[in-house]
C-alpha positions in Angstrom: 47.1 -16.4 -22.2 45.0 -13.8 -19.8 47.0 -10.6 -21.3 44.2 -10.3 -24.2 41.1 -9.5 -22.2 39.9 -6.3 -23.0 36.7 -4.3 -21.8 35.0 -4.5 -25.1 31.6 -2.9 -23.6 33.9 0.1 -22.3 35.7 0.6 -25.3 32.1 0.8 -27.6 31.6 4.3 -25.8 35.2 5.3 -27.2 36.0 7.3 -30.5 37.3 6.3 -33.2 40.7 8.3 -32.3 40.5 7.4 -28.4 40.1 3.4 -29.6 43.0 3.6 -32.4 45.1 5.2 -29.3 44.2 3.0 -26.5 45.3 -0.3 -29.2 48.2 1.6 -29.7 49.6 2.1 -26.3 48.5 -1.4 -25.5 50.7 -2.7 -28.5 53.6 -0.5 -27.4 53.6 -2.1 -24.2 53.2 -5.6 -25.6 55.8 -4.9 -27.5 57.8 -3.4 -24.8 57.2 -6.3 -22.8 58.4 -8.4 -25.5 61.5 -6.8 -26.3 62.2 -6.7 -22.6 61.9 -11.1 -22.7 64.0 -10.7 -25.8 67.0 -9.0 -24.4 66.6 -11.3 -21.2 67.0 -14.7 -23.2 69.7 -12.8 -25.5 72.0 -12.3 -22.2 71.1 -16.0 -21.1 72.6 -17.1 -24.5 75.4 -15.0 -24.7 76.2 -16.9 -21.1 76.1 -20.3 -22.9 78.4 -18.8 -25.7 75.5 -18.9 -28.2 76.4 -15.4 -29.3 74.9 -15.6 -32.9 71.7 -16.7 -31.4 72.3 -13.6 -28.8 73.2 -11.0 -31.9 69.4 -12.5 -33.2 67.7 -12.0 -30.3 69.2 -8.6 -29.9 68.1 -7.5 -33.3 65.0 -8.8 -32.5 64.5 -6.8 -29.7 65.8 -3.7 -31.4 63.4 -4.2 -34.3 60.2 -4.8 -31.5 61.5 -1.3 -30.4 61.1 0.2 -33.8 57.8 -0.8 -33.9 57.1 0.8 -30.8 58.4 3.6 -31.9 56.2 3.8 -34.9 53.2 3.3 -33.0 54.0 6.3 -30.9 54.0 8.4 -34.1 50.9 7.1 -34.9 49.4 8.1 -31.7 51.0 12.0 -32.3 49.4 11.9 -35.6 46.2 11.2 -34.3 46.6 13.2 -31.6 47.5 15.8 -34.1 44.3 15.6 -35.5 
């Protein structure tokens, strides 16, 4: 998977604060990303009447989101100071 390189030399010049938020926003849009695939493979069950395995993958999804959403407190608390 290529999606993991980072710029670890780049990121050593970083705060502590500017690090935790740059992880953060790259989680929210792994998670994003994820959620989106989730949703996607939910409709493409739901067409091959597997709609329990649809309602999972939905749920799924929904619950990705939440953590997204939690991380983007996070990133107002620290931002907060």
């Amino acid at each position: 998977m290529t999606h993991h390189h980072h710029d670890h030399e780049k990121q050593n010049t970083l705060s502590f604060d500017e690090k935790m938020i740059k992880l953060l926003e790259h989680w929210i849009k792994h998670n994003d990303d994820h959620a989106q695939t989730y949703r996607d493979w939910a409709q493409k069950a739901k067409e091959k009447k597997k709609i329990k395995a649809a309602l999972m993958l939905e749920d799924a999804a929904e619950m990705t989101l939440s953590i997204s959403k939690k991380f983007e407190s996070t990133i107002k608390l620290i931002d907060e100071g």
